[in-house]
C-alpha positions as CSV (number, residue, x, y, z in Angstrom):
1,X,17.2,-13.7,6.0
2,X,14.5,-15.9,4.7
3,X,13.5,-17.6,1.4
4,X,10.3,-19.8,0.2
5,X,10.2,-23.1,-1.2
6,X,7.0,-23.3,-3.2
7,X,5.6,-25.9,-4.6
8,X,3.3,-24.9,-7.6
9,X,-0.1,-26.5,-8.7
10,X,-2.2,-26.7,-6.0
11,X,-5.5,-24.9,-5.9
12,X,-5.9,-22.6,-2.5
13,X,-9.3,-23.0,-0.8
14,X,-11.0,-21.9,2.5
15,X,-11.8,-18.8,4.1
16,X,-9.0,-15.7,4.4
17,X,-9.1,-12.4,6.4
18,X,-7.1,-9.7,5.5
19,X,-4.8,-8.1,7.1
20,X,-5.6,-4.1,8.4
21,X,-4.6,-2.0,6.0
22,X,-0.6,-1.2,5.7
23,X,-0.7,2.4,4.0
24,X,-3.3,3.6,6.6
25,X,-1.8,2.1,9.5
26,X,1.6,4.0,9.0
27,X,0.0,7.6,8.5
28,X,-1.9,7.0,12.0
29,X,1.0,6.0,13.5
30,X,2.4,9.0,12.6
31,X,-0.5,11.2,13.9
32,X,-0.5,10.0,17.1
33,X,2.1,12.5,17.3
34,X,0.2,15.3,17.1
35,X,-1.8,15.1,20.6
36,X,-0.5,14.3,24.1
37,X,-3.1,12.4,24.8
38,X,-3.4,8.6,24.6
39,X,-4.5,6.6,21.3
40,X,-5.6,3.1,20.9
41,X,-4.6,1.6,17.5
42,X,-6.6,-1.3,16.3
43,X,-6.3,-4.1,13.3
44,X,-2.5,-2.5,13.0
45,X,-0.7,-5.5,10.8
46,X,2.2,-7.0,12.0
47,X,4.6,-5.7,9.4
48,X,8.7,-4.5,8.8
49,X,7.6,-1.0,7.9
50,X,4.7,-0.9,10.6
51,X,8.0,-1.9,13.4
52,X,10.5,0.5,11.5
53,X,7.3,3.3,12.6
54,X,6.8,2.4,15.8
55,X,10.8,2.6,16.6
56,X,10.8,5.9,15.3
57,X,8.0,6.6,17.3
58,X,9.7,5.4,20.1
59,X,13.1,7.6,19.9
60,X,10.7,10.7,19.2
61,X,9.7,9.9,22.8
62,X,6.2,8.2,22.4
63,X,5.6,5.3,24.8
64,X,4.2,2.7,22.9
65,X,2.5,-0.4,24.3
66,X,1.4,-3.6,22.3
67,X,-1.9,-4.4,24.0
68,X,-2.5,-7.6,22.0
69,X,-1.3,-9.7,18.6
70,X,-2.6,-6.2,16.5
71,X,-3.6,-3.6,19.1
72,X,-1.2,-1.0,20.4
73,X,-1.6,2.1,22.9
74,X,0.4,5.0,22.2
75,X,1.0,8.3,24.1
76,X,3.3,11.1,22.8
77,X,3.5,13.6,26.4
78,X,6.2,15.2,24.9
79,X,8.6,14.9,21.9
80,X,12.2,14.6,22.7
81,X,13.8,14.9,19.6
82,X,13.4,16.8,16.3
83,X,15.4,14.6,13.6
84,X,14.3,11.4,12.5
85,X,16.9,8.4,12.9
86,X,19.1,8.0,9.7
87,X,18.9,4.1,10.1
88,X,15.4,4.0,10.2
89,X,14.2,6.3,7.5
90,X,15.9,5.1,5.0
91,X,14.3,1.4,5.6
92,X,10.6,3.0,4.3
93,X,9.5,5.2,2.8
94,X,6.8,6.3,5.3
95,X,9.4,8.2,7.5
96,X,8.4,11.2,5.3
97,X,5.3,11.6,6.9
98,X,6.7,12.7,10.3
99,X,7.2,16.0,8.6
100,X,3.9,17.7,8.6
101,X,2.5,16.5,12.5
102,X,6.1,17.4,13.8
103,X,5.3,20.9,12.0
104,X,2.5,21.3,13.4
105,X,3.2,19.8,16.7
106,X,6.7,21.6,17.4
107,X,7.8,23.4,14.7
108,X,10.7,21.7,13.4
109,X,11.7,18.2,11.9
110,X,14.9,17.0,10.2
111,X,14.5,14.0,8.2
112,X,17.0,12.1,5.9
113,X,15.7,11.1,2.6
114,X,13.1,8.6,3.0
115,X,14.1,4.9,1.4
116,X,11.4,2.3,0.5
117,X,11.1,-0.2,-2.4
118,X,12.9,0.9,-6.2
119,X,10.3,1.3,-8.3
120,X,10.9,4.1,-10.3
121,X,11.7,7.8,-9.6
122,X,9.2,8.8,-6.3
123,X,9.4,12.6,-6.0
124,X,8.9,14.4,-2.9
125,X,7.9,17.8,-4.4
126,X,4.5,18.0,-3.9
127,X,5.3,17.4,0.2
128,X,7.6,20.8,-0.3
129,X,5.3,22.7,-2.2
130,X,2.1,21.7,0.5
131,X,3.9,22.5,3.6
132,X,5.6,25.6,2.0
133,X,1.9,26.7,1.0
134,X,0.9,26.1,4.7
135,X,4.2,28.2,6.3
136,X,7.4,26.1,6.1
137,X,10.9,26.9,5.3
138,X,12.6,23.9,4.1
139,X,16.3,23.6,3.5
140,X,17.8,20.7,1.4
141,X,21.0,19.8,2.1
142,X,21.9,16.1,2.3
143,X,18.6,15.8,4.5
144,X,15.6,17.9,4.6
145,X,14.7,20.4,7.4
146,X,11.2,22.1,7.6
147,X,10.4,24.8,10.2
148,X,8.1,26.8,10.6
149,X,7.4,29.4,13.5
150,X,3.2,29.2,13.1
151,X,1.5,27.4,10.0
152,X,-1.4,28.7,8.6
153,X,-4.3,27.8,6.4
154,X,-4.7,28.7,3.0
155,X,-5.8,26.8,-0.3
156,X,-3.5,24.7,-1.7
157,X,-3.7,23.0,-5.3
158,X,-1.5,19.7,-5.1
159,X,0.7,19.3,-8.6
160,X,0.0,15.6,-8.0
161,X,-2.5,13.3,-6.4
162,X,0.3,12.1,-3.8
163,X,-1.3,9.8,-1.3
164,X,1.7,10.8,1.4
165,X,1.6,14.6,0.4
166,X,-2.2,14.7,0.9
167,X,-1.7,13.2,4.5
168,X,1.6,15.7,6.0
169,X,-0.4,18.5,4.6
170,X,-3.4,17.4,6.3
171,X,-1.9,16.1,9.5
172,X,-0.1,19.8,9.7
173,X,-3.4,21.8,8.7
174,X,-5.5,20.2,11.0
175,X,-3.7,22.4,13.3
176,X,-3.0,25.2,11.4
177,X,-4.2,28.7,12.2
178,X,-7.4,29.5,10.2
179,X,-8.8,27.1,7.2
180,X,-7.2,25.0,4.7
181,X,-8.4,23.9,1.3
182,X,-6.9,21.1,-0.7
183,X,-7.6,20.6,-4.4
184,X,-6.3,17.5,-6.2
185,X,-6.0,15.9,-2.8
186,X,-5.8,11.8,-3.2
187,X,-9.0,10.2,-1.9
188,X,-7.7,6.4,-1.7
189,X,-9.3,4.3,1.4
190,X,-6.2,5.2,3.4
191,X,-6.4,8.8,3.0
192,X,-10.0,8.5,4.0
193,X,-9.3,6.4,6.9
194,X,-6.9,9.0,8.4
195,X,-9.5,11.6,8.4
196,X,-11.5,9.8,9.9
197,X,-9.5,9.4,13.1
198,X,-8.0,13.0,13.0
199,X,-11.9,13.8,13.0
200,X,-12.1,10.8,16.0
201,X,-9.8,13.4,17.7
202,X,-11.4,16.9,17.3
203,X,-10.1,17.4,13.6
204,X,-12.6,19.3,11.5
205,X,-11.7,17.8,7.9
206,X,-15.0,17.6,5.5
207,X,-14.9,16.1,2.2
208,X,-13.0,13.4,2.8
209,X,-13.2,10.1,-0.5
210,X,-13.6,13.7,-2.8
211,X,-10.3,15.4,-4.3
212,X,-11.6,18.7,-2.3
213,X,-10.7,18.5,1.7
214,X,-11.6,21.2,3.4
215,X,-9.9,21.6,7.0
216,X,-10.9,23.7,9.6
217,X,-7.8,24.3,11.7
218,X,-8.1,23.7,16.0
219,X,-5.8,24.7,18.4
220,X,-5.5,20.7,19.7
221,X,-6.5,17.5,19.2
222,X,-7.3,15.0,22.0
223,X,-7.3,10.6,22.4
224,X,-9.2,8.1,20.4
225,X,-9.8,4.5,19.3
226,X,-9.3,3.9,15.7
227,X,-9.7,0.5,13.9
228,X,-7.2,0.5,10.5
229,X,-9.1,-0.9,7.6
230,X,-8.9,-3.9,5.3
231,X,-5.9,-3.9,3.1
232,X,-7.7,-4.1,-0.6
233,X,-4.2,-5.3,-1.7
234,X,-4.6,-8.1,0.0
235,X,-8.1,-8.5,-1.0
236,X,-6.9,-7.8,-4.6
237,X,-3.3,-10.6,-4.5
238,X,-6.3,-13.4,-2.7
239,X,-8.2,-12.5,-5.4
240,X,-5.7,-13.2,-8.3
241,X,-4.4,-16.0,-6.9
242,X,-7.3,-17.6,-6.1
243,X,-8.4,-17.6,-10.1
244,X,-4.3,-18.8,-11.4
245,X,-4.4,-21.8,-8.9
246,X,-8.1,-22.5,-9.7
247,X,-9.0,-22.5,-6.2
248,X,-12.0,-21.1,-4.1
249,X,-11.4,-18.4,-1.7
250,X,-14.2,-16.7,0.7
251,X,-12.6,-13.4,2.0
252,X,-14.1,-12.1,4.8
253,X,-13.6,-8.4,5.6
254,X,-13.0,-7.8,2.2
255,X,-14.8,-3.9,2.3
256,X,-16.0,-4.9,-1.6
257,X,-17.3,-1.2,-1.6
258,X,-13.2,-0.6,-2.4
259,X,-13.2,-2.9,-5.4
260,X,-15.3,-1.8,-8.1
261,X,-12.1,-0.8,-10.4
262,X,-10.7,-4.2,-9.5
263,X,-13.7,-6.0,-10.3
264,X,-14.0,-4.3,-13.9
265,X,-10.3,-5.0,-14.6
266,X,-10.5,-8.6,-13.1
267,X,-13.4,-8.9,-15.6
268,X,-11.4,-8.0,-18.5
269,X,-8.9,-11.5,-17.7
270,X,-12.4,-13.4,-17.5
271,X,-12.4,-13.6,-13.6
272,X,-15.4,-12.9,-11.6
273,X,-16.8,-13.0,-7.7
274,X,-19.8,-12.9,-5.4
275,X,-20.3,-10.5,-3.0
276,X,-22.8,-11.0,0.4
277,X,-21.9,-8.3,2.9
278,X,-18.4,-7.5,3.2
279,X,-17.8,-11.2,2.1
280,X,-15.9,-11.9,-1.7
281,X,-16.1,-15.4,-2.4
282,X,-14.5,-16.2,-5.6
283,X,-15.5,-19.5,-7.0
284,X,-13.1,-22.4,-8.9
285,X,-15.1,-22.3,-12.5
286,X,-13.1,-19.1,-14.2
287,X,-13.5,-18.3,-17.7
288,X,-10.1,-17.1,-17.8
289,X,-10.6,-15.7,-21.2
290,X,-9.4,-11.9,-22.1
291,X,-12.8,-10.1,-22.7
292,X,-12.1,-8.0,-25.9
293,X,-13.0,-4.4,-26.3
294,X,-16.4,-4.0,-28.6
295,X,-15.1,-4.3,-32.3
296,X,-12.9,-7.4,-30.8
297,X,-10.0,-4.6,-29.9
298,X,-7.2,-6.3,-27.4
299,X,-8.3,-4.4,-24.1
300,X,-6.3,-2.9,-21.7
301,X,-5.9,-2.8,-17.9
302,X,-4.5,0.5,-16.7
303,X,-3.7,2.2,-13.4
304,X,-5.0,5.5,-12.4
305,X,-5.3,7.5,-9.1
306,X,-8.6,6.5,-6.8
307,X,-10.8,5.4,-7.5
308,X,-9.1,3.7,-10.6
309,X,-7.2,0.9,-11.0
310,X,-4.3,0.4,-7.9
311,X,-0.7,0.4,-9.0
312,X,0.2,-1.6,-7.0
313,X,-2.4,-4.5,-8.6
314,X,-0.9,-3.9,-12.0
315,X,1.8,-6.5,-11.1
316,X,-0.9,-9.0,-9.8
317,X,-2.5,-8.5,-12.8
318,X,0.1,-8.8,-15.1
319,X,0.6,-12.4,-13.5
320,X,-2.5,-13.1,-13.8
321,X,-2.8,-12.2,-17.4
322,X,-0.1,-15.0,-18.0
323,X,-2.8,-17.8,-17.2
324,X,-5.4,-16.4,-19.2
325,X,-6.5,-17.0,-23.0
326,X,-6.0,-14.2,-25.0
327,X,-3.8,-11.3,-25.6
328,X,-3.8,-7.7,-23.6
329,X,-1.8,-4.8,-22.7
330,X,-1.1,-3.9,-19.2
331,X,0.1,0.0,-18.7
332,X,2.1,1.4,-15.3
333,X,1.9,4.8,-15.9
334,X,3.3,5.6,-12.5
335,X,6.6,4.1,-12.1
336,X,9.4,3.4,-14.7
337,X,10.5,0.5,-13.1
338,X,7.3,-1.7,-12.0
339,X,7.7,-4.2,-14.6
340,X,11.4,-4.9,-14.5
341,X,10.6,-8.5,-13.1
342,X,8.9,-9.7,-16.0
343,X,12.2,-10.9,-17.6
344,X,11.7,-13.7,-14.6
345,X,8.3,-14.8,-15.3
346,X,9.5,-14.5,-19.0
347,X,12.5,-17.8,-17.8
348,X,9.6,-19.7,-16.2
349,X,7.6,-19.7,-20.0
350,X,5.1,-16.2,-19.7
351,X,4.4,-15.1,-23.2
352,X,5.5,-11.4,-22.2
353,X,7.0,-8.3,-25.0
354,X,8.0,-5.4,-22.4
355,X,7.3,-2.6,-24.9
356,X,8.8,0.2,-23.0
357,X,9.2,0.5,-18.7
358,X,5.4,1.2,-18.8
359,X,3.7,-1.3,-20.9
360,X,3.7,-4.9,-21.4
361,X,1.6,-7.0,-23.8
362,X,0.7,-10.8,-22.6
363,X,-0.3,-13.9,-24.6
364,X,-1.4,-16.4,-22.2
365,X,-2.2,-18.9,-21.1
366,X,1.6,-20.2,-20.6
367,X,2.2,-23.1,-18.2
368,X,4.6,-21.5,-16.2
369,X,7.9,-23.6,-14.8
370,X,9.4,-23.6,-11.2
371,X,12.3,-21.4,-11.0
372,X,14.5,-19.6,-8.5
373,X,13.8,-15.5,-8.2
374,X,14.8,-12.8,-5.7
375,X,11.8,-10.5,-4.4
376,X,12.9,-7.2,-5.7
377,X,9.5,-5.0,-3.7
378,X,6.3,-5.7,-2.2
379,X,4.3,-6.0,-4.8
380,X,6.3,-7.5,-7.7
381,X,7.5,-10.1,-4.8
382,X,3.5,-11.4,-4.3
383,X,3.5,-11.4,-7.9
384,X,6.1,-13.9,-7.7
385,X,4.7,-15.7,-5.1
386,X,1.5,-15.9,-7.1
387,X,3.5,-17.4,-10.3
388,X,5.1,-20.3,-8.5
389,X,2.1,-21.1,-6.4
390,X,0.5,-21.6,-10.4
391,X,3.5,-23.2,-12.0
392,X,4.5,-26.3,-12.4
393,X,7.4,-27.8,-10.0
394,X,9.3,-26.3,-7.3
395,X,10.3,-22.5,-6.7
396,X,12.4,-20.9,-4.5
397,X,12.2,-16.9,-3.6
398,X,14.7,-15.4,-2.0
399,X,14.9,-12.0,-0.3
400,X,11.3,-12.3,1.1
401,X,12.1,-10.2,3.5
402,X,10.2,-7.5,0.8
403,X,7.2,-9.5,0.4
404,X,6.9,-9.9,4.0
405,X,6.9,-5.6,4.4
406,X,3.4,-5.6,2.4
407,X,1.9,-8.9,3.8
408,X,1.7,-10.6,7.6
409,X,2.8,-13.5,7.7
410,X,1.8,-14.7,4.3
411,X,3.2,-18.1,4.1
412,X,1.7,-19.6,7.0
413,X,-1.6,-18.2,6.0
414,X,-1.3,-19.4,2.4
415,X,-0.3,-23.2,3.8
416,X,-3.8,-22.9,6.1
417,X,-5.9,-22.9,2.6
418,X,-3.3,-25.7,1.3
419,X,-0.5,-23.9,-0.8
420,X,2.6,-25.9,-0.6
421,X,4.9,-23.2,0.9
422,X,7.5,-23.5,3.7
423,X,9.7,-20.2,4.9
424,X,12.9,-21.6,5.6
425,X,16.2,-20.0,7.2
426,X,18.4,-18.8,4.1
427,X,22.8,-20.7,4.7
């Protein structure tokens, strides 16, 4: 186990790539399953949840060879097994999306509950009611078994934008008997970029960044090369942090095209960028004043399905609100549990009333103190990074082990564009 020592006030600066995209990169892992032929996986990051895939991989009986630091070659000629390791699916919750190619591949998967980070009640219904829809009988009994002799297109209406449900029910339609149409589908760039390499493979899935897919079911898919893309979290934690520590960032890579939302919620703490290509350079002058609604209402920053405002920014955001002048309300409609790590950033001096699990209000700026915290997920972790990169004094963070799941290598790359941060071996 690891923790970071941080020392807080120094402006970042330089030039940052981010990392390929985690929440494509684990759904096309999972669909290399669904061809015997070879796949080439490129800009894959080097992540906990992205190894916990690739062993599971493994025992399913896919050989898997790293080509280079974020390149892999995989090749699935038969599947050995037809449960998923208890040890490993419980680590993330990704291991759920082995269900619908394993359906569709060979009929039959038995998977534990999925774990992943504790954010708030994370139902799995809409996966049941898409692969029902499609053919499958699934039994619940301390784990989850879905069979299905032959699946079969039809059109499905999705109870909830699920990012994971869209992609089993489209990884098992793709080869499904006849055509498949799914309404209220999620559309978020990682969806989007899983289409695009099923159809790389001889999927034929149209409508894909709309909340209507339409899939044409084929009787098999062949090999590819697919390049993940950018992780817009990334892009959206360099972002924030770049404004709190009144640095200058250019982020290359950045696909700006994915952050419209984030640019009008930015704009609402006063923060603002430049784009030239698929360059963001965000500059050190910040107003970082809260923009009131017209009438001089206290604004609001909410999050929504795509193409609204990512959840998981809202706890970016809400640190970010804590160094900005002015008061606004921050709402996490999604999960009851987000914004349980606000009491922390409370200690260190944020101006912060927690109204209920799904709203805050912050009165900033507040000149935050070093403290000592414990990562409790991904994103609330980076949040935490990002507050004792801005306060004043030392920090330590413990349990980084959660913050390094969502983010490769993070403190090295943060100590290239000078943040005083050292990853040290926890006694």
């Amino acid at each position: 186990m690891y923790k970071y020592i941080v020392h807080g006030g120094y402006p970042v600066k330089g030039k940052i790539k981010p990392c390929g995209n985690k929440n494509a990169a684990l759904p096309c892992l999972a669909a290399t399953l669904l061809t015997d032929e070879t796949i080439v996986l490129k800009n894959i990051p080097e992540l906990e949840d992205v190894h916990v895939m690739i062993s599971i991989l493994k025992d399913l009986g896919s050989e898997v060879e790293r080509i280079s630091g974020n390149e892999y070659r995989i090749r699935t000629s038969d599947i050995k097994r037809n449960d998923i390791p208890l040890d490993a699916a419980k680590k993330i919750r990704a291991s759920i999306l082995f269900a619908g190619p394993l359906l569709a591949r060979i009929g039959k998967v038995i998977l534990p509950p999925p774990g992943g980070d504790v954010i708030g009640r994370r139902r799995l219904d809409t996966h049941f009611l898409a692969l029902k829809e499609l053919g499958a009988q699934i039994t619940i009994d301390g784990q989850f078994v879905f069979q299905a002799d032959k699946l079969t297109g039809k059109e499905i209406f999705l109870d909830a934008a699920s990012v994971t449900a869209t992609e089993n029910a489209i990884m098992a339609a793709v080869l499904a008997d006849g055509d498949t149409t799914l309404l209220n589908a999620a559309t978020e760039p990682h969806v989007q970029d899983l289409c695009r390499m099923l159809n790389k493979m001889g999927a034929n899935i149209s409508g894909s960044g709309s909340n209507i897919l339409h899939i044409k079911g084929v009787k098999r898919l062949s090999g590819t090369e697919m390049t993940i893309g950018s992780d817009y979290m990334e892009v959206g934690s360099f972002i924030g942090l770049a404004a709190v520590t009144r640095g200058e960032l250019e982020i290359v890579d950045a696909a700006p095209e994915h952050h419209r939302m984030t640019r009008i919620a930015f704009g609402k703490l006063g923060i603002s960028w430049e784009t030239s290509g698929q360059t963001i350079k965000v500059y050190a002058k910040q107003d970082l004043k809260v923009v009131p609604d017209i009438g001089g209402m206290i604004p609001k920053i909410d999050d929504a399905p795509w193409p609204g405002f990512p959840t998981d920014l809202i706890s970016i955001a809400l640190v970010v609100a804590t160094q900005v002048e002015g008061t606004i309300l921050l709402h996490e409609k999604m999960f009851e549990s987000r914004m349980f790590y606000v009491d922390k950033l409370i200690s260190m001096g944020a101006k912060i009333v927690l109204c209920d699990p799904h709203r805050a209000v912050i009165v900033g700026p507040s000149r935050l103190q070093g403290s000592e915290m414990i990562s409790p997920d991904v994103r609330a972790g980076m949040a935490m990074l990002i507050a004792a990169l801005c306060a004043e004094g030392e920090s330590t963070i413990h349990n980084v082990y959660q913050i390094e799941r969502g983010y490769e290598n993070i403190a090295a790359r943060l100590r290239a564009l000078g943040a005083r941060i050292e990853r040290v071996s926890e006694r």
